[in-house]
Every structure is written in C-alpha cells, then in structure tokens.
C-alpha positions in Angstrom: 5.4 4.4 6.5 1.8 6.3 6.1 2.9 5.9 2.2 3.3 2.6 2.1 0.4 1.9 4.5 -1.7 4.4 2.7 -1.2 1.9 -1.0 -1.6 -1.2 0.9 -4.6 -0.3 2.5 -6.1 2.2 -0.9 -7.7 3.9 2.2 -6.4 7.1 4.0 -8.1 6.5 7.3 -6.7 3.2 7.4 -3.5 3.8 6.6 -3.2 5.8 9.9 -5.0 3.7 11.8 -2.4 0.7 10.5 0.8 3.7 11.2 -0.6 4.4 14.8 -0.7 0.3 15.1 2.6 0.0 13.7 4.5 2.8 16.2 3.1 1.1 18.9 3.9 -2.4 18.4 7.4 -1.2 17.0 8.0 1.0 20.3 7.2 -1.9 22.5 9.5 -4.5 20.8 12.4 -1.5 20.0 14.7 -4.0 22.4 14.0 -6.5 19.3 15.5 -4.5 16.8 19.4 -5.6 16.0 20.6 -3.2 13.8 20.0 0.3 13.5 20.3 0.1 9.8 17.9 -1.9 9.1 15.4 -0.1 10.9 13.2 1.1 7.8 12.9 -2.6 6.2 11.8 -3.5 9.7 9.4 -0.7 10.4 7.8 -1.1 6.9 7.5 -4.5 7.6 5.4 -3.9 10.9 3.2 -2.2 8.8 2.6 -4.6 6.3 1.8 -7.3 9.2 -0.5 -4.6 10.9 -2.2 -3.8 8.0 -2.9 -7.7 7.3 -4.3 -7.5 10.9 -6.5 -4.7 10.4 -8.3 -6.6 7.5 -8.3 -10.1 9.6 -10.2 -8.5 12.5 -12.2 -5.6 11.3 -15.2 -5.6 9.2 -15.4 -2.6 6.4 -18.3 -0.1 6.8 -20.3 0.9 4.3 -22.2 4.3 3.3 -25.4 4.8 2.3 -25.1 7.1 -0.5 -28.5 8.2 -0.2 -27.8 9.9 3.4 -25.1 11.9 2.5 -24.3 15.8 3.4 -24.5 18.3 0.4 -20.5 18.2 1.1 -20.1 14.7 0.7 -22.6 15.0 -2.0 -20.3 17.4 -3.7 -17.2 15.1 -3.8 -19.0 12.7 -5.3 -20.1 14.8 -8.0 -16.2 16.3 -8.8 -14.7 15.7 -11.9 -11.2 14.4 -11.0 -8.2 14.0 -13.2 -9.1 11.1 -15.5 -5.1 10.0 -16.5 -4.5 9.7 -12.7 -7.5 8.4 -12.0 -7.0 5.9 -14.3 -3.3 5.1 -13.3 -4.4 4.4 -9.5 -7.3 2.2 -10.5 -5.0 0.3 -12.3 -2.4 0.4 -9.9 -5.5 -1.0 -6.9 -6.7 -3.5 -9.7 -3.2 -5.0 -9.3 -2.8 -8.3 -7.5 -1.4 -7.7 -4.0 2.3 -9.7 -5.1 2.7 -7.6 -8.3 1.6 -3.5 -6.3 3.7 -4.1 -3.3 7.2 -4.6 -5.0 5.8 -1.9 -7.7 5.0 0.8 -4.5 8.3 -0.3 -2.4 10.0 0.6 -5.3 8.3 3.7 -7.1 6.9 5.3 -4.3 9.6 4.1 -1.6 12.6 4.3 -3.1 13.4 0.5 -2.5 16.2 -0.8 -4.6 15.3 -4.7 -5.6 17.5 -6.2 -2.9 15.9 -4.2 -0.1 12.8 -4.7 -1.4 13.8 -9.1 -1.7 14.3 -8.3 1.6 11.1 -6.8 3.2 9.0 -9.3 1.4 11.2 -12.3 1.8 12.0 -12.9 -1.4 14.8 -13.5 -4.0 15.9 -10.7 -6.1 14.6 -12.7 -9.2 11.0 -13.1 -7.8 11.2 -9.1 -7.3 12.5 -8.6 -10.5 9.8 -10.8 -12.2 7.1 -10.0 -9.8 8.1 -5.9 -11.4 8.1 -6.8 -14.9 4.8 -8.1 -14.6 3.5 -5.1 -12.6 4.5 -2.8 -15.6 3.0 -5.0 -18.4 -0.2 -5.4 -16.5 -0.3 -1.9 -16.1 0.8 -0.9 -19.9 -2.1 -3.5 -20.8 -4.5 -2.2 -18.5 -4.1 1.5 -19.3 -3.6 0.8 -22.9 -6.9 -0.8 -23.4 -9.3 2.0 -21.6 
C-alpha cells in the first residue's frame, strides 16, 4: 500500500499520510468488504481514492530554499545516481493513466486483469495504456 501510495503521490510524507487515511477508512467499512480475496485490489483502491482526496482538500507547502539547515542544505547539494534519477523523472513525467497501470504492474506485481480490475478497466485499455507507458519512457530516456 505505502508503495503504491508512495508513486501516486511522488512524495514520502504523503504517501503515509494517504496509508494512515486509507487503514482507517478501510477498518471502518471492513463489514463492506465481500470477499476475502479480493482484499488487496480493494485496499489499493482505497488508497488511490484517498490519495485523490488528499490533493482535493490540501494545499501543497512550499520551502524557501533560502532558509534552509546546513543539513537540508547538504541534500540539496548531493550528487545522486543520474540513470535512476533519470528513470523516476521519467516515470513522474508520465501522465497519471499511463504510471498507474505501469506501477501496479512493475512495482506491485499486478497481472493485467487485476490491474483492469482496480482501475476499472478492460484488459485491452490496460494493455494499451502499458505499451504506451514503455514507449514514452524508451523516448523520454532515449532523448536525454
């Protein structure tokens, strides 16, 4: 859940935020929940719906980078892995309908019917929606 939040989101601190949202409303409506098996579509589900909430109703804060602590300073000034660095910018850059199917299913584990499933969708419109992740990707890493 905190994975999938945590891609959604592109912020740590969110994504737990949106989790701790998520238990909640998931504990209170448990009585809701059918079938045991399908308990990880519908969790994962919750979370996209909170995480949609969490944007709807709160306003992002910003930083004055000229206040900063010589530690937060420092991050800034790190040199991180440019390949991966590169990869999740273009993974972010992604429309949200092509990086959700593409995260359900690299990061999650999602076969394309579950993932048809948590987004509502037919297979087809998962299978195309994946395609076109990849070759957006390919063209976006191939041409930095």
């Amino acid at each position: 859940m905190y994975r999938y939040a945590a891609w959604l989101s592109r912020d740590t601190a969110v994504a737990e935020d949106v989790v701790q949202e998520a238990l909640l409303r998931a504990w209170k409506s448990l009585d809701a929940l059918r079938d045991d098996g399908a308990a990880k579509q519908w969790l994962l589900t919750i979370v996209r719906r909170e995480n949609a909430r969490y944007f709807e109703r709160r306003r992002l804060e910003t930083v004055d980078i000229d206040n900063l602590s010589a530690s937060q300073a420092a991050l800034l000034a790190e040199t991180p892995n440019e390949e991966l660095a590169d990869l999740r910018e273009a993974i972010f850059g992604l429309e949200d309908d092509y990086r959700e199917p593409l995260v359900l299913q690299v990061l999650m584990g999602y076969s394309t019917n579950e993932i048809a499933e948590t987004m509502g969708l037919k297979q087809g419109a998962v299978l195309t929606r994946l395609h076109r992740a990849r070759n957006k990707l390919k063209d976006s890493v191939a041409l930095e």
